[in-house]
C-alpha positions as CSV (number, residue, x, y, z in Angstrom):
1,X,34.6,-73.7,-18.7
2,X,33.9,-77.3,-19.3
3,X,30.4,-77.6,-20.2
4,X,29.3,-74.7,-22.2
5,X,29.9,-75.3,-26.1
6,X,30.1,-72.3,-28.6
7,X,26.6,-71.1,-30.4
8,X,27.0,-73.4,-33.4
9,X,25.0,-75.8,-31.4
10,X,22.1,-73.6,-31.3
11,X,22.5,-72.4,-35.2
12,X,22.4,-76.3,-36.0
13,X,19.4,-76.6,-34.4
14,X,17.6,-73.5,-35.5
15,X,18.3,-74.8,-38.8
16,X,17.4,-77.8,-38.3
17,X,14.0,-77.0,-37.2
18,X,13.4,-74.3,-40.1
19,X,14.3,-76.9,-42.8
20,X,12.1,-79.5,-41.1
21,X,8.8,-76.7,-40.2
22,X,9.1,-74.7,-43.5
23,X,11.3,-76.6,-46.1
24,X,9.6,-79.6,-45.5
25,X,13.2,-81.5,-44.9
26,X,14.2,-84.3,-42.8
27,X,16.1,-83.7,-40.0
28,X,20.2,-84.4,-41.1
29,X,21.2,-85.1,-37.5
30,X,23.6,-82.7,-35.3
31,X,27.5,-81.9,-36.7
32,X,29.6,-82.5,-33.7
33,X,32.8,-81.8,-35.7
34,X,31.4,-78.2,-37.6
35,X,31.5,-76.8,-33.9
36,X,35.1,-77.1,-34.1
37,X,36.2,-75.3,-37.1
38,X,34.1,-72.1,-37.3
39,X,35.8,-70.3,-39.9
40,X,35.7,-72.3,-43.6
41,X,36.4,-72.6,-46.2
42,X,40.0,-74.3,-45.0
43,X,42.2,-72.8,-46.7
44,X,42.8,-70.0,-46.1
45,X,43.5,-70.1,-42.4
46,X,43.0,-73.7,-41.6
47,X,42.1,-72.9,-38.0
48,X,41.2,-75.3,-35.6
49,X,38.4,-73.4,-33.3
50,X,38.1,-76.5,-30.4
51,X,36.7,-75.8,-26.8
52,X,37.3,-78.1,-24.0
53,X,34.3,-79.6,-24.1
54,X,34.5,-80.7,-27.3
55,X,37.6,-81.1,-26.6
56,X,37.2,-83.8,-23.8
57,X,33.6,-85.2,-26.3
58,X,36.1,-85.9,-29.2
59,X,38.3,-87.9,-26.4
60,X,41.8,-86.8,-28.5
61,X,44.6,-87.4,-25.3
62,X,46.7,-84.1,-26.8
63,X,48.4,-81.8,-24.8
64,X,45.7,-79.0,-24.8
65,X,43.3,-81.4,-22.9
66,X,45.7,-83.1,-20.5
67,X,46.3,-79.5,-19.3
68,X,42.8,-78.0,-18.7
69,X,42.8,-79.3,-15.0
70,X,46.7,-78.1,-14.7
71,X,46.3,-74.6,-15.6
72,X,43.2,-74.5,-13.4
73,X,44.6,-75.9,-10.7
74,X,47.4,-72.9,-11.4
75,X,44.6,-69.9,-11.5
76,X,43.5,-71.5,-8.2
77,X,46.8,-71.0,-6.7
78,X,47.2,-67.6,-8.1
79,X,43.8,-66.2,-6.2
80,X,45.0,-68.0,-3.2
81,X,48.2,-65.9,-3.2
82,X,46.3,-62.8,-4.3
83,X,43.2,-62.7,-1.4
84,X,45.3,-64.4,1.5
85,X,45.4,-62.2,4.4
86,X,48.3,-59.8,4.7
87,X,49.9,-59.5,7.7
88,X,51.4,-56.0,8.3
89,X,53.5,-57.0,11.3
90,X,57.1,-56.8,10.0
91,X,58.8,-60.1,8.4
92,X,61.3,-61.3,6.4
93,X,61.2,-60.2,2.5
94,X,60.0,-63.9,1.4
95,X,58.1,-65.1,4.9
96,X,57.8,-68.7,4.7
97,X,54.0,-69.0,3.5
98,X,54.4,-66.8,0.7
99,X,57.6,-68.9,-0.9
100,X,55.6,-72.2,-0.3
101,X,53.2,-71.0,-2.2
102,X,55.5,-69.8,-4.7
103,X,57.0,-72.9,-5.1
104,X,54.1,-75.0,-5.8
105,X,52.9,-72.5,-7.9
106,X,56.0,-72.9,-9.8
107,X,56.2,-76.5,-10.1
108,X,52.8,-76.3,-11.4
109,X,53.7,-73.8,-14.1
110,X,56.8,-76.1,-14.7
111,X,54.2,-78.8,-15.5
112,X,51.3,-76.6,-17.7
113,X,55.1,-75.6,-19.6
114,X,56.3,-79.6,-20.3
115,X,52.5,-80.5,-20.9
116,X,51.7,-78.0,-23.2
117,X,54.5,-75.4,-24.0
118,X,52.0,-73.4,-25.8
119,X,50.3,-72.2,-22.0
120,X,53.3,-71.5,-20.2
121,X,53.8,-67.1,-21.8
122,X,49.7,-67.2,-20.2
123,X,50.0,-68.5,-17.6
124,X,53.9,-67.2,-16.5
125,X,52.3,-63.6,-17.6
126,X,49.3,-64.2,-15.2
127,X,51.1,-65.5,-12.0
128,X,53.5,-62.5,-12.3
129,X,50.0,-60.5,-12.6
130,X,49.3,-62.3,-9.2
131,X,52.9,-61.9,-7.3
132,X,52.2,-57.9,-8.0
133,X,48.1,-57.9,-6.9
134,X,50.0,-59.4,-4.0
135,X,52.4,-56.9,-3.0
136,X,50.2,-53.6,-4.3
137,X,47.7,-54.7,-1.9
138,X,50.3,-55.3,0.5
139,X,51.9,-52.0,0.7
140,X,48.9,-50.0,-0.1
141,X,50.7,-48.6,-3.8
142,X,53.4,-49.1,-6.2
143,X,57.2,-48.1,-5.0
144,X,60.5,-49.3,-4.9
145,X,60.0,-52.1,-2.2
146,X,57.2,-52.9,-3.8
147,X,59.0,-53.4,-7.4
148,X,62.3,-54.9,-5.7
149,X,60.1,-58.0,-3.7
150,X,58.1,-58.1,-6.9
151,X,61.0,-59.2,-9.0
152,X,62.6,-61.4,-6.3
153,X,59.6,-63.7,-6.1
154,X,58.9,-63.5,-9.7
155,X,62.1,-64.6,-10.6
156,X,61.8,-67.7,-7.5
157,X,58.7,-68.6,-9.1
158,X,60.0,-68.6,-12.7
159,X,63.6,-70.4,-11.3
160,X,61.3,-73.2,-9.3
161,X,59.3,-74.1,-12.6
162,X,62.7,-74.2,-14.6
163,X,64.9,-76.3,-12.2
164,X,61.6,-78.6,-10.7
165,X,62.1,-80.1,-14.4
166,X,65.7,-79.6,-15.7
167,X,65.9,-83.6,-16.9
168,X,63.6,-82.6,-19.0
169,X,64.9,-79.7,-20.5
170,X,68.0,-81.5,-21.0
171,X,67.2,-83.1,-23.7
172,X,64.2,-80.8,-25.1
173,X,64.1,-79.5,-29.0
174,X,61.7,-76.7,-29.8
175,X,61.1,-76.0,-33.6
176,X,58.5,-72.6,-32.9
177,X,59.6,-70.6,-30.8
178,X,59.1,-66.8,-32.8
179,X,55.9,-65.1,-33.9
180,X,55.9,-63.4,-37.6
181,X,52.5,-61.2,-39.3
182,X,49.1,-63.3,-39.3
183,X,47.9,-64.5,-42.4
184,X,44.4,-63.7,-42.1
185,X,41.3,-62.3,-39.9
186,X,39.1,-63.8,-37.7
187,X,35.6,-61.7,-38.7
188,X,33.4,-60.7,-36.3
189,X,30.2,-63.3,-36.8
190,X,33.1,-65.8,-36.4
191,X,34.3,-64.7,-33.7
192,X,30.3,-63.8,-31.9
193,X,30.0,-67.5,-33.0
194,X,32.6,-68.8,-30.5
195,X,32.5,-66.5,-27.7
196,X,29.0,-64.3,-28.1
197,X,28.0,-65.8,-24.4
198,X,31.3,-64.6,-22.9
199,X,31.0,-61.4,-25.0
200,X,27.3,-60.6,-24.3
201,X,28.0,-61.2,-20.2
202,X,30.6,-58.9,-20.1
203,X,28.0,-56.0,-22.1
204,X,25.7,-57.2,-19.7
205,X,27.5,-56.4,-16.6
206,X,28.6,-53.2,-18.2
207,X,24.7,-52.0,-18.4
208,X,23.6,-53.2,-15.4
209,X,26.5,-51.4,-13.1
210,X,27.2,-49.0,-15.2
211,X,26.3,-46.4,-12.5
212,X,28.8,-48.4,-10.3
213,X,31.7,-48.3,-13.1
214,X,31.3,-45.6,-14.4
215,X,31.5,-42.2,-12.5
216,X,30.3,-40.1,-15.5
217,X,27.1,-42.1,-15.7
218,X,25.3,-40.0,-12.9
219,X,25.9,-36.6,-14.7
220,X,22.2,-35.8,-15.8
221,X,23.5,-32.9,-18.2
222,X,26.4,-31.6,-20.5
223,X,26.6,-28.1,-21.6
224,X,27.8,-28.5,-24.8
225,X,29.6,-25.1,-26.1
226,X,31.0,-24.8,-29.7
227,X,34.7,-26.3,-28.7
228,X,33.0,-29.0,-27.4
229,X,31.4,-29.9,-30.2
230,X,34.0,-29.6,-32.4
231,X,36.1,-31.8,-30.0
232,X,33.1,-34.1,-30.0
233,X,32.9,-34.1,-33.2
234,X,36.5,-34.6,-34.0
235,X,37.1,-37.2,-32.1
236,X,34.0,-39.4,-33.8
237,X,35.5,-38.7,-37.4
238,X,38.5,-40.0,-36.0
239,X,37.7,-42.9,-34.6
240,X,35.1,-43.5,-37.6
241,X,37.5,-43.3,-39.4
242,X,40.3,-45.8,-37.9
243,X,37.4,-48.5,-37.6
244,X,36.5,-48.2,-41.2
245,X,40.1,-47.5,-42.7
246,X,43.3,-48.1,-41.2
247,X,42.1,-49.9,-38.2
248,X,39.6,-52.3,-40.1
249,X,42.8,-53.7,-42.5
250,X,45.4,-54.0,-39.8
251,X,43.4,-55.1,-36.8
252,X,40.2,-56.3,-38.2
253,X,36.9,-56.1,-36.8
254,X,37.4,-58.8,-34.2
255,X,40.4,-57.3,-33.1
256,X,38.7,-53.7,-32.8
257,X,36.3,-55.7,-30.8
258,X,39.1,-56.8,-28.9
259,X,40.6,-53.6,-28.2
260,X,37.2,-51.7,-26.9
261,X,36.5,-54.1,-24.4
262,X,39.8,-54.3,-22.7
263,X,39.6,-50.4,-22.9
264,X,36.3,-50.6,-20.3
265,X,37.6,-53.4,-18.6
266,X,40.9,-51.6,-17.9
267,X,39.3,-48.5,-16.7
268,X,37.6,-50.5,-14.6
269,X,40.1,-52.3,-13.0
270,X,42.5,-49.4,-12.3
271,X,39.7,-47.5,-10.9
272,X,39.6,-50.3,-8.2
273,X,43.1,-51.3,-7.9
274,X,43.4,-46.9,-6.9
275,X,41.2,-47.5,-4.3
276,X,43.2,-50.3,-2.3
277,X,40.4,-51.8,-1.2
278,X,40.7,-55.3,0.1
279,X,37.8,-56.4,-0.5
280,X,38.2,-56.0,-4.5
281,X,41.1,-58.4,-4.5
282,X,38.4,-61.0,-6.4
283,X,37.1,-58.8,-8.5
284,X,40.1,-57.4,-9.6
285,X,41.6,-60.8,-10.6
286,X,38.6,-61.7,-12.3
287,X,39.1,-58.6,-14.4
288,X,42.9,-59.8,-15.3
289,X,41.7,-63.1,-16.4
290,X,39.2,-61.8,-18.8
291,X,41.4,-58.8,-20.0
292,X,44.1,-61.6,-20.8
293,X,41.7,-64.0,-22.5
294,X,40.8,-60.6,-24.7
295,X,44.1,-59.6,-25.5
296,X,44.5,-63.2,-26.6
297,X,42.4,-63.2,-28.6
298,X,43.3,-59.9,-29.8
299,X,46.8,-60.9,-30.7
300,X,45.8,-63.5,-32.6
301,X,44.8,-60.9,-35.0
302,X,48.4,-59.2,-35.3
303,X,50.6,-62.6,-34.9
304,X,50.9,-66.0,-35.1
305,X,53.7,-68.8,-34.4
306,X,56.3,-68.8,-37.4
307,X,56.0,-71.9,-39.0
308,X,52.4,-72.4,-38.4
309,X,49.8,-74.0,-41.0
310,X,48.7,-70.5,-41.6
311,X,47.1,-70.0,-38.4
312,X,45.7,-73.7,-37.5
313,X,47.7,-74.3,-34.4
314,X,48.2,-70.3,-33.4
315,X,43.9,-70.1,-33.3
316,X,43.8,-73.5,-32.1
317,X,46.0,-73.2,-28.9
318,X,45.6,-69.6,-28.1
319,X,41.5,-69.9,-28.1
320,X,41.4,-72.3,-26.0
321,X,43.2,-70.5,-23.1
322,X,41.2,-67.4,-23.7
323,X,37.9,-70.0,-23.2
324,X,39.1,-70.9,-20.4
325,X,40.0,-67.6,-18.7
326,X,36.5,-66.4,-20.4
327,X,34.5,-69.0,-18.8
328,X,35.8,-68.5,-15.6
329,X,35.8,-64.5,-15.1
330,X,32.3,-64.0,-16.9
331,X,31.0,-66.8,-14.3
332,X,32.2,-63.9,-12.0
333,X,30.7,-61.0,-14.1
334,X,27.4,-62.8,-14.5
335,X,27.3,-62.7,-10.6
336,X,28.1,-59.3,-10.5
337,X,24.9,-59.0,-12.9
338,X,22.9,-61.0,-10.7
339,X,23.9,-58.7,-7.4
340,X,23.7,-55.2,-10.0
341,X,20.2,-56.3,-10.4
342,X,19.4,-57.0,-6.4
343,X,20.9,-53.8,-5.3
344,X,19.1,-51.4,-8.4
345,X,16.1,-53.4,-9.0
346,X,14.4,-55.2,-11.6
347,X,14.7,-52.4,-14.2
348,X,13.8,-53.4,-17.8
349,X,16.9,-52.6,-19.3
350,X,18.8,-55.0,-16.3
351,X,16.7,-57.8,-17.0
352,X,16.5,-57.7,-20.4
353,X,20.1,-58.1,-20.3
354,X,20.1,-60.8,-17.4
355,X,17.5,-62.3,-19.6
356,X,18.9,-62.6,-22.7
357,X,22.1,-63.8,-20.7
358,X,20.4,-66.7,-19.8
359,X,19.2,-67.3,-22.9
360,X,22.3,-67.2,-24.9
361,X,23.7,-69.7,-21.8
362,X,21.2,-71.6,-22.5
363,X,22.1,-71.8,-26.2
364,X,26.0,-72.9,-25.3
365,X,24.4,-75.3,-23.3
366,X,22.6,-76.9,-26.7
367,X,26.0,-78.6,-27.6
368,X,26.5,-80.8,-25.3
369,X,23.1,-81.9,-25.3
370,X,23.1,-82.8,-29.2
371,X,26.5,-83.4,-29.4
372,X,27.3,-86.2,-27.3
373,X,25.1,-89.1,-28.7
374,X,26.2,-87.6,-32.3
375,X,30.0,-88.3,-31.1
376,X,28.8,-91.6,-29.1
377,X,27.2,-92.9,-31.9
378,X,30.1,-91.9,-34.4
379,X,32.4,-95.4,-33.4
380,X,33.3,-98.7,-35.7
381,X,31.0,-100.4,-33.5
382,X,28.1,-100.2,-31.1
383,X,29.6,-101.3,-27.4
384,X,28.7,-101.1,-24.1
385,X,29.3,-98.1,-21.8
386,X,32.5,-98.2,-20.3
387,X,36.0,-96.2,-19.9
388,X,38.2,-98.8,-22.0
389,X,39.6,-97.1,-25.1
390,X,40.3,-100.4,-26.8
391,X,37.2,-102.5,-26.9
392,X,35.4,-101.8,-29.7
393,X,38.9,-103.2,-31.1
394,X,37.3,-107.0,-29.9
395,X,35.0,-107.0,-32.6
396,X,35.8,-104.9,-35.4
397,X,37.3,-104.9,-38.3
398,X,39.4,-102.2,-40.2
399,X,39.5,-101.1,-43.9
400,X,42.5,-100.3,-44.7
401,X,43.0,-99.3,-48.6
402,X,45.4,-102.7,-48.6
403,X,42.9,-105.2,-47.4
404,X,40.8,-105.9,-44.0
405,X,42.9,-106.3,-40.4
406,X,40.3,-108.5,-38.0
407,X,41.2,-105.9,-34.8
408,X,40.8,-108.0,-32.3
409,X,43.8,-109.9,-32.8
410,X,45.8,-106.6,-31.9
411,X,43.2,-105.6,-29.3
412,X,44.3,-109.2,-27.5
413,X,48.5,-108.2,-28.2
414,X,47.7,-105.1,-27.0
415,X,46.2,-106.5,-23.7
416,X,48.9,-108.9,-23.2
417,X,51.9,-106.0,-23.7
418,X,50.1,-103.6,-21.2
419,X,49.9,-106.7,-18.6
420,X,53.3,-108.1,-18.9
421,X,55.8,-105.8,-20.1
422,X,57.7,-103.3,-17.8
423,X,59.9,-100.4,-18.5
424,X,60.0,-98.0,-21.3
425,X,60.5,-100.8,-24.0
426,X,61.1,-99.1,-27.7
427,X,58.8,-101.6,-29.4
428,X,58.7,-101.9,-33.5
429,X,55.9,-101.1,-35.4
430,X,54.3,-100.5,-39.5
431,X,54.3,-96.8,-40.1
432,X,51.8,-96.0,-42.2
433,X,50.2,-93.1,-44.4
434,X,48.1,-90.3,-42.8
435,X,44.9,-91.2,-40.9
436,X,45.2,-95.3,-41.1
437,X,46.2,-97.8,-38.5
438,X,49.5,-97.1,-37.8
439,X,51.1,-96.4,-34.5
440,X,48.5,-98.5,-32.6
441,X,50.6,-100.0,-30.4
442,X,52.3,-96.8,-29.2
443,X,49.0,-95.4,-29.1
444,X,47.7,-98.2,-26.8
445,X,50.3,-99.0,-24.8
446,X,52.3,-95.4,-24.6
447,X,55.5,-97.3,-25.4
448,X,57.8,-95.5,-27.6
449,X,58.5,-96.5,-31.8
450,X,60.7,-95.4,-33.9
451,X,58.4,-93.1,-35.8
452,X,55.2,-92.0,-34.7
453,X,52.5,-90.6,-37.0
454,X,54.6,-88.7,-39.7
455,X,52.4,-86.0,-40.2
456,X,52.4,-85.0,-36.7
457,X,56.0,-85.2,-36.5
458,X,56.8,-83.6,-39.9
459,X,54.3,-80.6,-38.4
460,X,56.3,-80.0,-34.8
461,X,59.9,-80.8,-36.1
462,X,59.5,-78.9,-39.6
463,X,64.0,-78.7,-39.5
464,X,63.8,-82.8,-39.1
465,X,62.6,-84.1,-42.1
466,X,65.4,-85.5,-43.5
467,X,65.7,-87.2,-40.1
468,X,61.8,-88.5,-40.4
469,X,62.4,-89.6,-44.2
470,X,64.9,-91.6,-42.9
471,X,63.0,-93.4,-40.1
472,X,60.4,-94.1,-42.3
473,X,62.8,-95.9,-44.6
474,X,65.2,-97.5,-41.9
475,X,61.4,-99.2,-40.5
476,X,60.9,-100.2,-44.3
477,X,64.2,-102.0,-44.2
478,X,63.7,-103.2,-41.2
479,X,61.0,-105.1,-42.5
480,X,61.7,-105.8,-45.3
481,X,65.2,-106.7,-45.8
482,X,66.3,-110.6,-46.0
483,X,69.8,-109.4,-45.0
484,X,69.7,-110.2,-41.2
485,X,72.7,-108.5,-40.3
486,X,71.1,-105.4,-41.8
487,X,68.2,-105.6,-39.8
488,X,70.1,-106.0,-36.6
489,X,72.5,-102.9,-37.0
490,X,69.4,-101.2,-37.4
491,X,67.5,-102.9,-34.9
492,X,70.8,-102.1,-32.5
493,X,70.6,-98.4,-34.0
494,X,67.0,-97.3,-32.1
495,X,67.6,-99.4,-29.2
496,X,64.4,-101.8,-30.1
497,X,63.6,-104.0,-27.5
498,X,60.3,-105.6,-29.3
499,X,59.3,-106.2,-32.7
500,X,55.7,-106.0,-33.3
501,X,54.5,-108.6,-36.7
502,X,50.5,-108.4,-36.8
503,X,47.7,-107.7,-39.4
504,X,48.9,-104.5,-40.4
505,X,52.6,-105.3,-41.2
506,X,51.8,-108.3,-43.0
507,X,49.8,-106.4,-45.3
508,X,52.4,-103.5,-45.8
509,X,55.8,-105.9,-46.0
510,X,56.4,-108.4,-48.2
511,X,56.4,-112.4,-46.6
512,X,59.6,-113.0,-47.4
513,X,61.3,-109.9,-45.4
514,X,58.5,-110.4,-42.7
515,X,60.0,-114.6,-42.6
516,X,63.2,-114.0,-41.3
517,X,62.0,-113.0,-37.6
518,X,60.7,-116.5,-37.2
519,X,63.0,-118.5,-39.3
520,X,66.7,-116.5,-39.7
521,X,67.1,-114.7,-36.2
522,X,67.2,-117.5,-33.4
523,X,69.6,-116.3,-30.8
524,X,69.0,-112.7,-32.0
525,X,65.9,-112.6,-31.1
526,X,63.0,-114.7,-29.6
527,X,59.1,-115.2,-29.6
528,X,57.4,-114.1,-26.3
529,X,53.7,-114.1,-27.5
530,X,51.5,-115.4,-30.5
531,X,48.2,-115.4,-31.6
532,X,46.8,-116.3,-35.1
533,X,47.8,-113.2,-36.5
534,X,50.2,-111.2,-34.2
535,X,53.4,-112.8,-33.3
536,X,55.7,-110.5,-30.8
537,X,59.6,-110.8,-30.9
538,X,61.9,-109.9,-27.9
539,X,65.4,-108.4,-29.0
540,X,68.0,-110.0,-27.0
């Protein structure tokens, strides 16, 4: 899940060394950041094709990452509940062990849902997969008892993620919550690109158990009589057809893709959910994981979230979670592969397959190898190894398009509001244009502002900008107003505790607005720390 990047890596390379053997070139070093958006030109689609580990390499603290390990730890759960032994003695409806397990399983999916809101239908979908696995296997088929229990626990694990987090949903605003027509097509390379390893597994462990899977496999002959071959026939027209006509424009090629290998993986998986055998409880949750992460990625070729950049944030999200349900179930399948080949032999056509499996893990594995001194080396700085976010800010200096700002002075703030300053302070800060300085001290030291980077917040509260427009100018004033009463009924307004006058602010506000903090406001407010450049005011 984790480790494996997507075969960009290895096409980088490839090239790399074909420019440098037989064009004669000189090597131009490894794109980290290509690996990440897979489908140019941007527009039309604008999609955002991360996977964790870049994801964790590019060290971006967004929700997506923060809840990797949640939703993990919530498929670990699910196949506990699914493979713990059943006891047949007669019990209550919800025995004890069962609802404790429900109920972490729904605080957990209470947390995946406040972390990152765009998990929760996934994962929700896939525990309800599990609560079902549960009772099938528990009562040997599907009936009424088996429905009625079904819904009960479903419902306790939905109600437990829901009320395990109500403060928050108290005051919660979601802007997207609807899905409209995609805008455009992921195409097939693209889409071999980013998951070929996953893709190639699942072929793999097709071919090599395919006289496992497949019943029909060990017929050695077919009379074929003239219906049949019309039916035969018929039916390849037809479904020549829908690839290359209606099909093709509605679903695309990916999506066709898509849609044939949930088919097998389906037929699979009901064939061994029929036979109630315990022992295929893994296998048969492995084969919901992967069917999910396919008719993710499927759907992402009908729909997308209403209000999206195109389909940036609806590719972004969504492909991630099928990554991680890929990575974990073709870990699975590739050990099926591995046992297909022990129990059959060492056929050619089995280890060509496991071969070339290796080979194209191998080739994920390339990333991470060339990626992560490219993204090391990409920094303001040379520093030494170490976990702290912040000090390259000792020694550097920033560019901004008005003038320098000498970092180090906010890097020693910084450090002095993360030791000293408790609470949830609202703490007063320069906004800024797009991709420049701004919101560094709510980025270092998690404290709330009035307005954190305005493109972000214009993107996820698209019905608020009138509401942003007017933080953005009510900080201006703030600033730069000589009217002190002005400044304090605004101050008063967003509840700021500190005001923050460094580098940055004192190249964005004019002097004499910036002047009546030190020299206008005794009793209002006072000075708690001060260096040569950064001078911090407590709001009494």
């Amino acid at each position: 899940v984790c480790l494996l990047g997507n075969l960009d890596g290895a096409s980088q390379i490839l090239i790399g060394v074909w420019d440098k053997i037989i064009e004669g070139l000189p090597w131009g070093g490894f794109d980290y950041w290509q690996s990440s958006r897979m489908m140019p030109p941007d527009p039309p689609g604008f999609e955002v094709t991360e996977f964790p580990f870049f994801t964790f390499l590019f060290a971006d603290l967004h929700p997506h990452l923060i809840s990797i390990p949640f939703t993990l730890l919530l498929l670990a759960i699910m196949l506990a509940i699914v493979v713990s032994p059943i006891n047949n003695r007669k019990q209550n409806i919800l025995p004890l062990n069962e609802l404790s397990a429900i109920v972490v399983m729904g605080i957990v999916l209470g947390s995946v849902r406040i972390i990152n809101a765009w998990d929760f239908p996934t994962y929700f979908l896939l525990g309800c997969l599990a609560l079902m696995l549960r009772e099938v296997f528990a009562h040997g088929g599907i009936g009424i008892v088996v429905i009625g229990k079904w819904l009960l626990k479903t419902a306790t694990f939905y109600i437990v993620s829901y009320v395990a987090f109500i403060p928050f949903y108290s005051s919660y605003e979601n802007y997207y919550s609807s899905l409209q027509a995609t805008t455009n097509k992921t195409q097939l390379d693209q889409a071999l690109m980013i998951f070929g390893v996953f893709i190639f597994i699942i072929i793999a462990y097709f071919l090599i158990n395919n006289k496992r899977i497949f019943g029909f496999s060990k017929i050695k002959t077919v009379s074929i009589t003239i219906p049949r071959a019309i039916y035969i026939v018929s039916g390849a027209m037809a479904l020549g057809y829908l690839v290359s006509g209606p099909a093709q424009n509605i679903i695309g090629s990916t999506g066709l893709l898509a849609m044939l290998l949930i088919g097998l993986l389906g037929y699979t998986t009901i064939a061994r959910l029929l036979r109630f055998d315990h022992k295929d409880k893994y296998h048969i949750f492995n084969m919901l994981l992967v069917i999910t992460a396919l008719a993710i990625v499927f759907g992402v070729e009908l729909v997308r979230i209403k209000g999206d950049i195109d389909r940036m944030n609806t590719v972004f999200k969504f492909y991630l979670q099928a990554w991680v349900l890929l990575g974990l179930g073709c870990s699975y399948l590739f050990w099926q592969c591995l046992k297909g080949i022990k129990e059959k032999g060492k056929t050619k056509t089995n280890m060509a397959m496991f071969l070339a499996s290796c080979f194209l893990i191998g080739c994920g594995l390339i990333y991470p190898v060339f990626a992560t001194p490219a993204r090391v080396g990409d920094r303001f700085i040379p520093t030494k190894l170490t976990l702290d976010g912040k000090a390259y800010m000792n020694k550097s200096t920033y560019m901004d398009a008005k003038g320098e700002i000498d970092l180090s002075f906010d890097f020693k703030a910084i450090t002095w509001m993360n030791n000293n300053l408790t609470g949830i302070p609202v703490v007063l800060e320069a906004n800024t244009p797009m991709y420049r300085w701004g919101s560094r001290i709510s980025v270092y030291t998690g404290y709330p502002t009035i307005l954190g980077w305005r493109w972000h917040q214009e993107q996820q509260r698209m019905d608020a900008h009138s509401e942003i427009q007017r933080r953005v100018s009510d900080i201006n004033i703030i600033y730069e107003t000589e009217n002190v009463v002005e400044a304090l009924e605004l101050i008063k307004k967003y509840r700021v505790r500190y005001i923050y006058v460094g580098g940055l602010e004192k190249l964005y506000y004019s002097p004499k607005g910036l002047s009546k903090f030190a020299l206008h406001m005794n009793g209002n407010i006072e000075k708690v720390y001060s260096n040569q450049e950064v001078d911090i005011y407590k709001v009494n």
